[in-house]
N, C-alpha and C positions, 0 to 999 in steps of 0.2 A: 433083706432083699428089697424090699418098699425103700429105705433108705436107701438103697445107693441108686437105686430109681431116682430117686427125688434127685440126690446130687451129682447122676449126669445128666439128668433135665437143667439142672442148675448150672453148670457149666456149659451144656450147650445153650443155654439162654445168652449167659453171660458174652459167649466167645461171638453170637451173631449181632449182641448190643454193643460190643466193641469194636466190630468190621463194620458194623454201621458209624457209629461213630468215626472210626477211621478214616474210611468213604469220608465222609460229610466236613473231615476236617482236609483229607487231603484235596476234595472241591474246593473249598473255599478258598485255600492255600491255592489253588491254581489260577481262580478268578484274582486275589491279591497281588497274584506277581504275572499276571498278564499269561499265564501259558494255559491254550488253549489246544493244547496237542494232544492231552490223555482222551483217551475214549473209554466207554464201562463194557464190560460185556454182558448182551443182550440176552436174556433166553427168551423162548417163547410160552414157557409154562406159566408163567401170569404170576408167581410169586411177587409178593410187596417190594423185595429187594429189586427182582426185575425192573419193574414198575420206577423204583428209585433209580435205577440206572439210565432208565430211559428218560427219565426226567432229565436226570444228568446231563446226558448226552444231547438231548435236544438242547439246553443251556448254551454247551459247550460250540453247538453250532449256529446258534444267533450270534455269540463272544466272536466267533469265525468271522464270520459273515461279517457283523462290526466292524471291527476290524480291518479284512478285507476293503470294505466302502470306505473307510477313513482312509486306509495307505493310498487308495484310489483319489481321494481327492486331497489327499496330502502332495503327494506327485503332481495333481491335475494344479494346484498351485505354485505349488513349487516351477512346473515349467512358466507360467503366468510369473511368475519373479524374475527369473531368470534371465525372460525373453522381451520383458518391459522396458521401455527406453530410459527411464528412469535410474538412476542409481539409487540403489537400498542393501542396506548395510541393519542386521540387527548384534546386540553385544550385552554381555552379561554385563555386572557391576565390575568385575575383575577384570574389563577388555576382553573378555573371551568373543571371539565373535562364532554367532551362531548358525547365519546368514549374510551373504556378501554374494552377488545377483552380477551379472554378467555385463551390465551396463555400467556399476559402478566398479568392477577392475578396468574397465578397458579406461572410465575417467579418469582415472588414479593412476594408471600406469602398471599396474600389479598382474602379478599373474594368480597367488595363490594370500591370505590374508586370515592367518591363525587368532590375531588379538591386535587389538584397532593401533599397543604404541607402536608396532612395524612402522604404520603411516609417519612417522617421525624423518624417515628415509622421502616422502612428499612433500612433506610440510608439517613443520610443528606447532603453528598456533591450528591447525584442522585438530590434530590429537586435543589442545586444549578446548578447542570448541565443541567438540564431540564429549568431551568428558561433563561440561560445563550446563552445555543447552538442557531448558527443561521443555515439558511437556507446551507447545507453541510456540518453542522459538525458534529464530531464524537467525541466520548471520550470513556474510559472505566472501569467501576465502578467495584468496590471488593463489592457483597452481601451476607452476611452471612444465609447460607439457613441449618436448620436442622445439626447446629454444622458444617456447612462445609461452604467453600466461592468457589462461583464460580464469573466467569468475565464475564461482560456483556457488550456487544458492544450495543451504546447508538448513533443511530443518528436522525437528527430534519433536518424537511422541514418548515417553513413557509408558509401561505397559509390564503389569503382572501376571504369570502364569503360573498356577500351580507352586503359590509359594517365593516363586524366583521372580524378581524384576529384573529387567533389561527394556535396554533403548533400541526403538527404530529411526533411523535417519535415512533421511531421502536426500539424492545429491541430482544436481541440473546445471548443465551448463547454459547461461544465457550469456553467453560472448556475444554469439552472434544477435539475441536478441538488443542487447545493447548497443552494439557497434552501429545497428539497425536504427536503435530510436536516436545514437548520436548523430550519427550522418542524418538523421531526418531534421534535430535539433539543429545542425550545422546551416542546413536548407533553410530552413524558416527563418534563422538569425539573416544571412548571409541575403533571401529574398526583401527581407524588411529593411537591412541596412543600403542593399544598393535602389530599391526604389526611394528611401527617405534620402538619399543624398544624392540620386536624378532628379529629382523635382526641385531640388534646391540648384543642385550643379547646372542644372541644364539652361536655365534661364540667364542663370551669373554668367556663366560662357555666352551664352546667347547675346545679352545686352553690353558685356564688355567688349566683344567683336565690333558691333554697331558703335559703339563710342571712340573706337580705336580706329576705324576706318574712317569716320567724319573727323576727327582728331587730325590724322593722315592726310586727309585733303585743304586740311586747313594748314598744315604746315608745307604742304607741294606749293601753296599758293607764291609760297618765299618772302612773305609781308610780315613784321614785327607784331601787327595789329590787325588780325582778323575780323571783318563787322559776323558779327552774329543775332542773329533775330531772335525773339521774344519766344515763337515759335519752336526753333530751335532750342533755347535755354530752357524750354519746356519738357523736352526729349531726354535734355541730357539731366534734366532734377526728376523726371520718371526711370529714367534709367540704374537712376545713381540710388533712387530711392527704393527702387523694387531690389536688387542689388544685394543694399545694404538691409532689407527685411528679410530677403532670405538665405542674406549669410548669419543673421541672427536668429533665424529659424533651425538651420544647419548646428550652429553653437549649442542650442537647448537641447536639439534633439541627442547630440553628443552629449552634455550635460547630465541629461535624461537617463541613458544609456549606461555613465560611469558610474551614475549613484546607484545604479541596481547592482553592484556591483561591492559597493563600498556599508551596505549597511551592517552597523556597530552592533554586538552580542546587545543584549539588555539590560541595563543598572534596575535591576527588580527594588522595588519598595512595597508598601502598606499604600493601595491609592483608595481612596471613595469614589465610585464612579459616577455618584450624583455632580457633586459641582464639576470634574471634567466634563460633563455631557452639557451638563448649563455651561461654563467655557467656551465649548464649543459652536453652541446657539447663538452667545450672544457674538460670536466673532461674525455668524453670518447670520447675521440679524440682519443687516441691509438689503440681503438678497432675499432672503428669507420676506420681510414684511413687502418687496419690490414687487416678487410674485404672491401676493397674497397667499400664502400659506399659512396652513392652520398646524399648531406643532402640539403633538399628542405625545408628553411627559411622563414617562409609567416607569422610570429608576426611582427605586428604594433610598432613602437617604442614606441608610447604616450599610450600604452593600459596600463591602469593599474587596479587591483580589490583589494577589501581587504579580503587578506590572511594571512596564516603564514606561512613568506616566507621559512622555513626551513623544515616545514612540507610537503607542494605543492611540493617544490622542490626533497626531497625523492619519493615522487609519480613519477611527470616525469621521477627523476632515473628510477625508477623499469619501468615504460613504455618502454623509451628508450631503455633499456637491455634487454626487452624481441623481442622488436621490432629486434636489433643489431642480437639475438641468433636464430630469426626467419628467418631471412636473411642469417644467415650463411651455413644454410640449401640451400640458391641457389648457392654454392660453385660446384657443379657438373653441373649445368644447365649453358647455355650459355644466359644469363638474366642479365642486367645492375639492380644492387639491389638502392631499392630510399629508404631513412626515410623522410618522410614531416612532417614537425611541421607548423602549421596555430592555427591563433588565431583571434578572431572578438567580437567585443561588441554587446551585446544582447540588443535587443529595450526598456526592459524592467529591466535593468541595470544587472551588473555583465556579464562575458566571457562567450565562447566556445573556448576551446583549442584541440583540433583534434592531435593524433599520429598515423601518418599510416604507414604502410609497406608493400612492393610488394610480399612480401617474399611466403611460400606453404599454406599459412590460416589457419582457426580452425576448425574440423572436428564441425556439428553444434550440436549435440548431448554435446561435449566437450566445445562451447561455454554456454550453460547453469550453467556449473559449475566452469567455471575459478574463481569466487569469493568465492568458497566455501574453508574454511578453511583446507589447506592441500592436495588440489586437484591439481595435477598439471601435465602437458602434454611433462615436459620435462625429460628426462634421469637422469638429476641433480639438480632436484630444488625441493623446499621445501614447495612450496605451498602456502606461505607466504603474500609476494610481493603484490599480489593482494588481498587480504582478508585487509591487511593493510591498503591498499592505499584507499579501497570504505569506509571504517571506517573513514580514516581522513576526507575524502571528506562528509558524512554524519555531521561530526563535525563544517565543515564548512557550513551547511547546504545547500548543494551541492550534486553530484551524478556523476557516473562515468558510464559509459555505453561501450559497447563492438559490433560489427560487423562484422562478418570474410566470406570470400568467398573463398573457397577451391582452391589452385593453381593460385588463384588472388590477395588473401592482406589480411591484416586484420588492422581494425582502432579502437581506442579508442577514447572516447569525454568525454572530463570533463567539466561539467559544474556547473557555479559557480555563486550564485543566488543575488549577491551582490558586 
């Protein structure tokens, strides 16, 4: 009797630490696979299992709730993608795409876009660029859209989730932003070419009118032998002479003009930039010791980068001269004028070469547009120099930068990536 007591206590032990367990595994298994739908049932007799259920269920209704607020602001983003002017495209490794936002079908032309090779039916180097770009790149694609091509700026982020990577790319059309900055480019070329060839045209017309009318009366007169005064032959060697300075004024500036046009990639070498900087000096050394200048020498002698030394070298010229002509400007002040030339190797290979002057600085307004072709701050210059120099410097893929403080100095830094 005691025995079989004992073993259906025994049994009933075991059958409630196995519904427990049960419970406890079929929980777990629901938080695992996301399903948050079972409920336990409650009693109110306050038993432990109760107690466990209710535990349960409260669980079950935070997992809810979760949930809930996430699909909430999954949606709340999701219309934020959608409804962005932007085009956005995200895509597994396989082209799967995940995400494709209502800005980027309408770019594209598409209506619906299961995996990115479709786009092949758009444009096939977009497929290759999309596959290709990493994590900050950009590129920019010609799409032919309703007989028309516009440009589309194409950049990609990589990004892992949960295991899986895939690309987000962002698409923009700047057509119009471009067509914008060309027609502005158009304007500024087109205002700079017709004032430089009024100033010259208008006087050559001007003064050739007057020589061809006195010319004219000299021939009405019907005499082989015109007397002409002193006076007169003075008119026509001013005339003939203004004339001819600025039809040679007119030739340079055309000159000027071709060679921005015409500069050669770059024959790179091994150059030291010690002795081209001394080169340099000693070419304008005349001007240089003219205006008592003091020249402040801080290149390394073992610095060397690969350049083309004839190229660079025309750069520091035009530095240098403008630097020389900026200084000259402290001829009335009672100011020791300094040019420092420094130079230092970058951690990350390739120079910095620094040209400064103590000289009146650049209004900052006018530092803006020192590189702009034809813009220029001096009484006699051409504009040139500098539009040149950040082109070469681009070609060596490098860059030239500018800093001026009004009545303080103004520095240049070339920097050279190799």
């Amino acid at each position: 009797m005691v025995f079989g007591l004992i073993l259906l206590q025994s049994y009933y032990l075991y059958y409630w630490l196995e519904k427990s367990n049960r419970e406890v595994i079929s929980f777990l298994e629901s938080i695992q696979w996301d399903d948050f739908s079972h409920t336990y049932p409650e009693k109110p007799n306050g038993s432990s299992i109760d107690h466990l259920y209710y535990e349960f269920n409260s669980v079950m209704r935070k997992f809810r709730d979760i949930r809930t607020e996430k699909e909430a602001q999954y949606q709340y983003l999701k219309t934020i993608v959608q409804y962005v002017g932007i085009g956005i495209i995200t895509f597994e490794k396989n082209g799967e795409v995940q995400i494709v936002n209502a800005a980027a079908k309408k770019l594209l032309g598409i209506k619906h876009l299961r995996n990115i090779k479709q786009l092949t039916t758009v444009n096939d180097k977009l497929v290759t660029t999309l596959k290709e770009l990493r994590t900050g790149g950009r590129d920019l694609i010609k799409i032919g859209k309703n007989e028309d091509e516009v440009q589309v700026a194409v950049y990609a982020i990589e990004l892992s989730m949960r295991g899986k990577e895939f690309k987000l790319i962002s698409l923009q059309n700047i057509q119009s932003e471009l067509e914008e900055k060309e027609m502005e480019a158009w304007q500024n070329l087109i205002r700079v070419l017709t004032h430089e060839i009024m100033n010259s045209v208008t006087p050559i017309s001007s003064l050739a009118a007057t020589i061809e009318t006195e010319v004219k009366e000299f021939l009405d007169n019907e005499h082989d032998v015109n007397p002409i005064t002193n006076e007169q032959l003075e008119d026509f060697h001013l005339a003939l002479h203004t004339i001819h300075r600025r039809s040679d004024s007119l030739i340079k500036f055309v000159s000027d003009f071709r060679n921005m046009t015409r500069i050669t990639l770059p024959n790179l070498g091994d150059v030291f930039l010690k002795p081209l900087i001394d080169h340099v000096l000693a070419l304008l050394k005349p001007e240089i010791e003219k205006r008592e200048i003091q020249i402040v020498n801080e290149v390394p002698k073992n610095l060397s980068i690969l350049i083309d030394e004839l190229q660079i070298e025309q750069v520091v010229i035009n530095l240098v001269k403008n630097a020389i002509e900026a200084l000259a400007e402290n001829d009335d002040l009672n100011k020791v004028k300094i040019l420092t030339l420094k130079a230092e190797a970058r951690k990350d290979g390739g120079a910095l070469v620094y040209i400064r002057d103590n000289g009146p600085g650049i209004e900052e307004e006018a530092v803006k547009k020192v590189f702009i072709p034809f813009f220029t701050t001096k009484k006699s210059g051409s504009g040139i120099g500098l539009s040149l120099s950040r082109q070469i410097m681009r070609h060596h893929q490098g860059n030239i930068s500018v800093k001026s403080v009004v009545n303080e100095g103004t520095e240049f830094l070339l920097k050279f990536t190799q």
